[in-house]
C-alpha positions as CSV (number, residue, x, y, z in Angstrom):
1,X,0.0,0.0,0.0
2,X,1.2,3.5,-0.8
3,X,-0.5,6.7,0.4
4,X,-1.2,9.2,-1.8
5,X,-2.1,12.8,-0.3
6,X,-1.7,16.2,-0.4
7,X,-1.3,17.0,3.1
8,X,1.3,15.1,5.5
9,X,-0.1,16.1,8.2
10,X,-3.3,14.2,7.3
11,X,-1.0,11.5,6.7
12,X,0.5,11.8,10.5
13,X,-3.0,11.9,12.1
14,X,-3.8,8.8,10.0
15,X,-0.8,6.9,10.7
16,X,-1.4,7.7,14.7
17,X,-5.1,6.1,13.9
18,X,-3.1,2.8,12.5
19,X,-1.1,2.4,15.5
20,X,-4.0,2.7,17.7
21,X,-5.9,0.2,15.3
22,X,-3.1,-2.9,15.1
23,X,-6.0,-5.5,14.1
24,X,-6.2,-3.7,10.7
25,X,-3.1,-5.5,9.3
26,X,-1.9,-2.4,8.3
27,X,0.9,-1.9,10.2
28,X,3.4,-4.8,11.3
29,X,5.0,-3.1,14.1
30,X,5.3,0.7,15.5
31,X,8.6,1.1,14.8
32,X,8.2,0.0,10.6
33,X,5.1,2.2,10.0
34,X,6.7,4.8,7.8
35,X,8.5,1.4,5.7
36,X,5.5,0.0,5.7
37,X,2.9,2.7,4.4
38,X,5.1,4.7,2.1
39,X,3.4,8.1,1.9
40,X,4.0,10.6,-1.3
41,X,2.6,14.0,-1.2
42,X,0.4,14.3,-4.4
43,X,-2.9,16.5,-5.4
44,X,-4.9,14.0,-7.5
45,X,-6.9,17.7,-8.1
46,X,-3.3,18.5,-10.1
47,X,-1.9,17.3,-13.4
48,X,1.8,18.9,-12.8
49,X,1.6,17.1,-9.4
50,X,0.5,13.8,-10.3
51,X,3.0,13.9,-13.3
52,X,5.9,14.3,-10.2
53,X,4.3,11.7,-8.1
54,X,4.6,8.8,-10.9
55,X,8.1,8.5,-10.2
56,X,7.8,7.9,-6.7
57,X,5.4,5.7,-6.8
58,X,7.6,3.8,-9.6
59,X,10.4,3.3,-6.3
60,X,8.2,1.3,-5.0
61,X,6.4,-0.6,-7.7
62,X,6.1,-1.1,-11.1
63,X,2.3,-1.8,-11.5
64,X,-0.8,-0.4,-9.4
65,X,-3.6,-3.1,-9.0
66,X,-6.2,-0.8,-7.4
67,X,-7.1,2.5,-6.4
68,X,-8.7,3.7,-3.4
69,X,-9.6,7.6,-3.9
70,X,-11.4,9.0,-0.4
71,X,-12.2,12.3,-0.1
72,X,-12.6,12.2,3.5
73,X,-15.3,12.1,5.6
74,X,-17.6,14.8,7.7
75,X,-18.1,14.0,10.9
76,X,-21.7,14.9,12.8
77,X,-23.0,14.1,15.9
78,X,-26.8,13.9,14.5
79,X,-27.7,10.1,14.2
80,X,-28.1,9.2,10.5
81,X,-31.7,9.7,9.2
């Protein structure tokens, strides 16, 4: 799995989330997270910067077999209707 993101500090927050969540499989230990979940800073909104983030991705792979795209999520504290 690589992350894809425009912000790092989302990134941090969601990595503190993994730690807290080891029964996801994501993370093998605390101390390999950041080897683990590679994380390149990209805005999918951006041509110039999804251009730049190919070759990082290519450091890591050489194929992509899917694509998770999540534009976050709003949190409320009314009950869903």
């Amino acid at each position: 799995m690589i992350v894809l993101a425009r912000s790092g500090r989302k990134f941090d927050s969601a990595l503190e989330e993994w730690r807290r969540l080891p029964h996801l499989g994501i993370v093998k230990s605390e101390n390999d997270i950041e080897e683990t979940v590679p994380f390149i800073q990209c805005d999918l909104s951006d041509v110039y910067s999804v251009r730049d983030a190919v070759p990082e991705i290519e450091k890591y792979t050489d194929r992509v077999d899917y694509v998770f795209c999540n534009a976050g999520e709003q949190k409320t504290n009314e009950p869903p209707a």
